[in-house]
Every structure is written in structure tokens, then in C-alpha cells.
N, C-alpha and C positions, 0 to 999 in steps of 0.2 A: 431676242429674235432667234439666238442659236439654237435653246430651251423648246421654243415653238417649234423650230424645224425639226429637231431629232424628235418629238411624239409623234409629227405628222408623218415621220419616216416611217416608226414604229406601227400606225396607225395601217398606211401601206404594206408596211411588212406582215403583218396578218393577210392579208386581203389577197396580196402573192402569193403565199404560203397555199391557199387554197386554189389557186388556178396552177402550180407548179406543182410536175410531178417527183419530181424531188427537192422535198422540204426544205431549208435551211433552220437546222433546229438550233436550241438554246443558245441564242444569238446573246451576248451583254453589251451592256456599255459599264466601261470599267468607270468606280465611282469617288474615283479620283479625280477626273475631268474637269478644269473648272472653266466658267464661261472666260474670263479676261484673260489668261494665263496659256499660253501654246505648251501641252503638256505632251510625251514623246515615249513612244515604244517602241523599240531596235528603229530607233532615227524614223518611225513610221507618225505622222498627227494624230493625236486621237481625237480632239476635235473634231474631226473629221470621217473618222472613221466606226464603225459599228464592230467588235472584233468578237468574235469566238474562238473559245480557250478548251482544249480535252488533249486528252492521250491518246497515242497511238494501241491501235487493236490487234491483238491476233489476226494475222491474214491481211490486214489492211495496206495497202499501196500506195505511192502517192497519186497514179489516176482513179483510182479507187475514191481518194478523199475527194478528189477534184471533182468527178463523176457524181458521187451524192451532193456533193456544193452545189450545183447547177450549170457544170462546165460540162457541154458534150462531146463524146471522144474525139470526134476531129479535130476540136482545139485544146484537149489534152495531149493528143500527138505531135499536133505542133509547141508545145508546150516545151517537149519533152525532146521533141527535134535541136530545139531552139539552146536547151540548156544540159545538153549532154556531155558536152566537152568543158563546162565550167563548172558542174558541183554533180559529186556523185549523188543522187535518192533513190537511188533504186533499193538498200536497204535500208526501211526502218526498221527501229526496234521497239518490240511493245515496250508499252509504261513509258516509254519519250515522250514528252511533251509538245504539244506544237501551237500556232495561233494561226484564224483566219483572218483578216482585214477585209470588211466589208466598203465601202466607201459609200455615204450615206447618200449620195447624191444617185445611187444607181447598186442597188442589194438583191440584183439578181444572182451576182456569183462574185465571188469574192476578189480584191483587186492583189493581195501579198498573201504568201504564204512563207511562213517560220515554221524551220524545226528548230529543234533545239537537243539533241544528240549529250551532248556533255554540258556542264556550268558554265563550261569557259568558253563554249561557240556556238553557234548557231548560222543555219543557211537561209538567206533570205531568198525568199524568188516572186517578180514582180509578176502577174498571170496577164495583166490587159496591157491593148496598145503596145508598145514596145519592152518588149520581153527580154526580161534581165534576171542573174542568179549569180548570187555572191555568198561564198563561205567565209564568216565575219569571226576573228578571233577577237575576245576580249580581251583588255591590257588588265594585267597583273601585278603585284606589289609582292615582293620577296622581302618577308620581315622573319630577323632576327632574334629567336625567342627562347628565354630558360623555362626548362622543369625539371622538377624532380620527384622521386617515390620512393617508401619504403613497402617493399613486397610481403603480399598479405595473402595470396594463392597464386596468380601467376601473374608472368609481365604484365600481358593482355590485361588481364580485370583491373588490375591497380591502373595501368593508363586509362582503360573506359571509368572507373569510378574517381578518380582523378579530374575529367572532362578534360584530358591528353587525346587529343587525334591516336588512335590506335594505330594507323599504319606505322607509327615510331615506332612502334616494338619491331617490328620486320627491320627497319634500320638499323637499331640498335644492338638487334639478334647478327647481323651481318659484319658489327665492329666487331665485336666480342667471339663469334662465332667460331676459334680457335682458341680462347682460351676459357668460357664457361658453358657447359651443357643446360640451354635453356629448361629443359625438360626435367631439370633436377634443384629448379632455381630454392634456398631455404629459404623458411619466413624471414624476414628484419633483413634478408639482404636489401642495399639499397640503390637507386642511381641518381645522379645527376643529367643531364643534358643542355647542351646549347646547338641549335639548331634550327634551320630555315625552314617556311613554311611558302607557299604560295597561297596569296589573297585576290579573290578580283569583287567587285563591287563593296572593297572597301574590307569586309566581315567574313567573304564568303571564299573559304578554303575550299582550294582545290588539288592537295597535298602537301607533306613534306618533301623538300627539296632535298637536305643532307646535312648529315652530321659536322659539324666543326668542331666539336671541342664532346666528350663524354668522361665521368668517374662510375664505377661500379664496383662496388664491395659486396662482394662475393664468399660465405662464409669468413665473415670478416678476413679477406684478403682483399687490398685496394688494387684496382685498376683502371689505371687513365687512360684515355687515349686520344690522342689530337691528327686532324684530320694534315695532308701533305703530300706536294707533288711530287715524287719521288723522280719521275722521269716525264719531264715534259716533251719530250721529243713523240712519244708512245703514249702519251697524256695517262699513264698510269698511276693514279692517287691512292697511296694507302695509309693506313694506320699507325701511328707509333707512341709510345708512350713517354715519360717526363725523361725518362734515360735515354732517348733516341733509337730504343729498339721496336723493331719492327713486328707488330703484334700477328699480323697474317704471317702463314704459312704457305709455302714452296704449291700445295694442292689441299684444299679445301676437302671436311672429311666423308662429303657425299657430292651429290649433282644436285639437288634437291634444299630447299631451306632448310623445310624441318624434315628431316631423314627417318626414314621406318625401313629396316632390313628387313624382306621376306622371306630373304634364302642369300644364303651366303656362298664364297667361294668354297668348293669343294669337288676335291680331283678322284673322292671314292662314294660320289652323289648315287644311291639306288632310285631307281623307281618305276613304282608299281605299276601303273601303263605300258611300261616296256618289259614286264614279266622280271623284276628288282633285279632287272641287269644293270652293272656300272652305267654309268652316262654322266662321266664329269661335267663339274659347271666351273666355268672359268672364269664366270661372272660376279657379280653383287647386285641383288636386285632389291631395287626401292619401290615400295609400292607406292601409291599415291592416287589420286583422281585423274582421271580424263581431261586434259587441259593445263594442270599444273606444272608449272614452267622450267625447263632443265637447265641448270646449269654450266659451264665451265669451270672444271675445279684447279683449271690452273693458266696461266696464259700461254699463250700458242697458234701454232697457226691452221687451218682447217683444210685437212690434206683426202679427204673424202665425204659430203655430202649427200649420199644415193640410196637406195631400193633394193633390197633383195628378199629372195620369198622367206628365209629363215629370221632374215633382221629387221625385215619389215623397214623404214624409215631409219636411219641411223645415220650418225655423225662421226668420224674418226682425227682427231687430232693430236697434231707433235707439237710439244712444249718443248723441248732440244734433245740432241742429242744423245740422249737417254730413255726418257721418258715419251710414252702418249698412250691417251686414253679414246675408248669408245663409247657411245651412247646410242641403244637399242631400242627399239619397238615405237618407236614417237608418234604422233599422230601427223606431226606435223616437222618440218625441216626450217629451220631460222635464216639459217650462213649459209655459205657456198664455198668451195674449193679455194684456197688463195686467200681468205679474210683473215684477217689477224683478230681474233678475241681474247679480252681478258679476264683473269678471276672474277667469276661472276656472273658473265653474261646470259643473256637467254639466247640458248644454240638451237632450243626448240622445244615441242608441251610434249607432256606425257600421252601414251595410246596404247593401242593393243594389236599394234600393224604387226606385221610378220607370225613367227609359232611363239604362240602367248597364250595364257590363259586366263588373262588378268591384264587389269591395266598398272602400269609398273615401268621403270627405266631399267635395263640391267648393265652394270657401269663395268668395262673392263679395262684394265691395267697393262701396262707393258715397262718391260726394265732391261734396256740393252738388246730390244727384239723377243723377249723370253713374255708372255704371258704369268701373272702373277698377282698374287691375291696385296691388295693395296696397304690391309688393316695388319699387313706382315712387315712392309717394309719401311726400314729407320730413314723417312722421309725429307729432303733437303729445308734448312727454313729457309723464307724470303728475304730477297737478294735487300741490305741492308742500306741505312742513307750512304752516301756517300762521306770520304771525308772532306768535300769542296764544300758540299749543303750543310754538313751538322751542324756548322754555328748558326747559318741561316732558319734550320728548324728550328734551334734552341730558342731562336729571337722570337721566332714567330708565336713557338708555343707559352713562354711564358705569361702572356697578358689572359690569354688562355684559362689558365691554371690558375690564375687569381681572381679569375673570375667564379672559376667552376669551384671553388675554397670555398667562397662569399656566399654563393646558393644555400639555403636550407632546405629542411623537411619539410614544413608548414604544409598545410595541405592548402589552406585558407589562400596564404600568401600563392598557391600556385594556379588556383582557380581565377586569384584576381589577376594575374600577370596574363593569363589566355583571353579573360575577359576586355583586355582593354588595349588590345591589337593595333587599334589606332594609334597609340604612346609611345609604340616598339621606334624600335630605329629599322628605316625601311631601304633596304641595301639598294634596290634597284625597282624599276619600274619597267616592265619588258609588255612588248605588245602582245 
């Protein structure tokens, strides 16, 4: 009987289609459906329902979509009245994916609408009779997983040719990030890693989570490094290797991951715009893209956030007593006045705010009150475990290290270890 209803639905749905002046096009039934079985899409029946599947358009809205579904604008206002205060749509983004739910018993205009914005979420919103919108996260599985590589051109290609999640190279560029120049990596250097991933629907990555445990041989020099809370009060987690020393440094040697100097510090700078009169630069300027995210290269507290016509967007922060640095031309501001950030953070994206000529951060230095070129001075290293924790680290890191020993090269064995996610040991389950 179910089989006979949806043709005759279908048989209707033509027949609407031509008295309605707007269409409902390329309507499916998804053909999974079975008659005995209640089969289920974001918790919606599909028995039950007729659904259309597409992308988000250039220019398209969500009364826009609603509006060619067959919903006319007064009850997309109320729509939108209704579910303003519970889930933002007012932007899509093209190429999102979204679904309509038609309910077969009545395929005038559709009864659910889904987007779906990232993997892991999606907002439902109910359109008929009582109007409801819920931004639904999906649960997660944080699994614990090894790899490794011998470099063959860069990080990058060995992990994509590998089938390694490529965003691990950004991780891994950020353990090591004080003691090898990615950009200079040799061939047959090699690495290890152990390291978390997020999963949701079982298979489906939705990044790395973070390092615990790394080796990297580095013209054949070994370097370990095991992840640790150095100060749990300030949740500050860093780096240390099998000797309990601490692999980061006091400031990080740009704002920037991967660092490109355009112009450097110089106090007898010429230039031709200003008739190659002096016009020192007190600065370091990193060029980069529109967007690309700036760093804190040391921890501290953010003792300036604001606007001015020459600095356009900038951030100014004290690390202690000695030190602090600035970050110019942003497009954008992160922090505010009074926040504590640490090595690393995103303080705000690169831009072309203030007198720029280019998009670029230009990073300035201070030592004692005195402005100063950064790549000059004999820089503090970071503050060391304690001697209360060291035996604590010791403990923690050795199973570590027997593990990351065990790892091989295999390339074979590393594609089946990614392949079979399910097997991993699954640390935790988060909604």
C-alpha cells in the first residue's frame, strides 16, 4: 500500500507542478527506503516523507529557498520571526549542502528544512503548524592513532601521499617549530607520530585534535617530543623531549606559521615615494594572504586592542616585565584589552587596514621600553618543568617513547592502521 501511495503522490506531483507558479523541482525519494523498516534522516521518516537534496547558490537566502518552494512571504516572515532567537540563517554559504522534506500526504511546500554548514552539524527547522529550529551537533569519537613518514619533497606531499590527514603537518610544524626550518626539510628525514583525531559517523574525520607523543630525525639528528601540562593553573601545555627539556622557546620566531619576511628591521630604511629620504622601519613585516591567521609569539597579556589611521587594526601585548610585542594592519582584531593569550594563539587575520601596501602583518619588538629588531636579540628559552613535575613527566613520557620506538616506516602498514579507525582505541566520546 505504501508503494501505491507514493506513485499516486508522485502522479499529483506533476499535476501541481503545472497549476503552481513556483515549481518544486527535482524532488527524490531516496532509494534506500524500505517498505517494513522506519528508515531515518537527521531523526526526520522517510517513509514518509518526499525529500530534495542540492547546494546552496550564489545570492541564495533562506527565504529565497523558501519562496521558490512554494512558501509565500508572509509565512516566510513568520518563519523567520519565529526562529530568530534560536539558530542564526541568515548566512549561507555556497556549495553547503542542504535538504527539503516534503511530507507526502501534502507536497505543496515543504514541511523541514536542513542545512548542513559543517560535517559535524546541521540546523533543522520545522516550516508547518508549529515552528521549531534546532542547531544539532553531532557526537564524536576521539581516536588515538599512529603514523609515520620518510620525506620525499615536503611534509605536506608525504602526508597527502601517505593518505595522512594533512592538517598534521600544521601540528607537527608547530611541535618542532623552534627547532627545525620546515621549509628546509632533507630528503630521508623521517617522522613518527601519535596523535588524536576526531570522527563522527563512525569514519568521517572532522580533524586532528593534537599531538601526544612525536620523533623527528632531522638530518639524521633525533628529536622527540612529548606532549605536557606544564602549568595547569594557566592550562599552558607544552612540548618537552626524553630529557625533560623544554623544546619551545621564550617567543616564537614570527606571528605567522609559515613565516615570509618582506622587509625587515631597519633604522637607515630609504625610500623612493618619499624622495629616498631615511624613514626607518622598526618593524618585521610578514607578508601573507588576506585572512591568514596571526599569532602570539609569546604569552602575555593584551594591553592594547584598537584603530589608528597609520596601524590600521593592531594588537599590542606584554609578556613581563621586559618584553612586548605589536601586531599591525590586521583586518580583523581577535582579543580585547585584559585577556591573557598564549604561544600561539589567533590574536587576529592578516589585512591591509591602516598605511599598507600590501597585505602583511608588520611584527614589532620591545626590550626594556626600547623598540628593537627581535632577529638581534639573545632571546630567553621557556620557563622549564618544574622540579615538583619532572618525575611526574618522566612517568608519563616513557610508555610514550616505547611506543613511538615500536612504529615503523612501512608505508603499507601505515595506510592500513588509517584504514581501520574502527580497531583504534577510542579515548572518548563527546557530543
Amino acid at each position: 500500500m505504501n508503494f501505491i501511495r507514493i506513485i499516486l503522490v508522485l502522479i499529483s506531483l506533476s499535476i501541481v507542478s503545472c497549476t503552481k507558479k513556483k515549481e518544486v523541482n527535482k524532488l527524490t525519494i531516496k532509494s534506500d527506503i524500505k517498505e517494513k523498516n522506519i528508515n531515518q534522516l537527521y531523526g526526520i521518516n522517510l517513509n514518509s516523507h518526499i525529500i530534495k537534496e542540492t547546494k546552496i547558490k550564489r545570492g541564495d537566502t533562506f527565504g529565497k529557498i523558501l519562496e521558490e518552494n512554494g512558501i509565500d512571504y508572509p509565512e516566510v516572515h513568520k518563519i523567520l520571526s519565529v526562529i530568530k532567537n534560536k539558530v542564526n540563517i541568515k548566512k549561507l554559504r555556497a556549495g553547503k549542502p542542504y535538504t527539503l522534506f516534503f511530507n507526502i500526504d501534502d507536497i505543496s511546500f515543504p514541511e523541514f528544512f536542513v542545512y548542513h554548514p559543517r560535517i559535524e552539524e546541521y540546523t533543522l527547522i520545522h516550516l508547518k503548524d508549529s515552528i521549531y529550529a534546532n542547531k544539532i551537533s553531532k557526537k564524536y569519537k576521539i581516536v588515538e592513532l599512529e603514523t609515520s613518514g620518510i620525506i620525499k619533497s615536503s611534509l605536506y606531499e608525504t602526508m597527502k601521499s601517505n593518505g595522512i590527514n594533512e592538517s598534521l603537518t600544521y601540528y607537527l610544524s608547530d611541535v618542532y617549530a623552534w627547532n627545525i626550518d620546515f621549509f628546509r626539510l632533507h630528503k630521508e628525514d623521517k617522522f613518527k607520530v601519535i596523535y588524536t583525531e576526531k570522527f563522527v559517523d563512525d569514519s568521517i574525520s572532522i580533524g586532528v585534535e593534537r599531538i601526544k607523543a612525536a620523533y623527528f630525525e632531522h638530518n639524521k639528528k633525533p628529536l622527540y617530543a612529548f606532549e605536557f601540562e606544564s602549568d595547569s593553573i594557566k592550562g599552558i601545555v607544552d612540548y618537552f623531549d626524553e630529557k625533560a627539556k623544554n623544546l619551545r622557546r621564550a617567543f616564537l620566531k614570527g606571528p605567522l606559521k609559515f613565516n615570509r619576511i618582506s622587509s625587515r628591521y631597519n633604522m637607515k630604511r630609504r625610500i623612493a615615494f618619499y624622495g629616498n629620504r631615511i624613514r626607518p622601519h622598526k618593524g618585521t613585516d610578514f607578508a601573507a594572504q588576506v585572512g591568514t591567521p596571526i599569532l602570539s609569539t609569546a604569552n602575555g597579556t593584551v594591553i592594547k586592542s584598537s584603530y589608528s589611521r597609520a596601524n590600521g587594526n593592531f594588537v599590542t601585548i606584554k609578556h613581563n616585565s621586559t618584553y612586548s610585542t605589536q601586531y599591525l594592519h590586521m583586518r580583523k582584531r581577535k582579543v580585547r584589552v585584559g585577556q591573557f593569550v598564549k604561544q600561539g594563539d589567533v590574536i587576529g587575520w592578516v589585512g591591509m587596514t591602516g598605511y599598507t601596501s600590501g597585505p602583511h602583518v608588520c611584527y614589532r619588538f620591545w626590550k626594556n621600553g626600547r623598540q628593537v629588531d627581535p632577529f638581534k636579540q639573545k632571546l630567553p628559552e621557556a620557563k622549564p618543568i618544574s622540579k615538583k613535575l619532572k618525575n611526574k613527566y618522566l612517568t608519563h613520557m616513557e610508555p610514550y617513547k616505547i611506543k613511538l620506538d615500536a612504529i615503523n616506516y612501512n608505508e603499507e602498514s601505515v595506510k592500513s592502521n588509517l584504514a581501520n579507525i574502527e580497531k583504534k582505541i577510542i579515548i572518548n566520546d563527546a557530543p
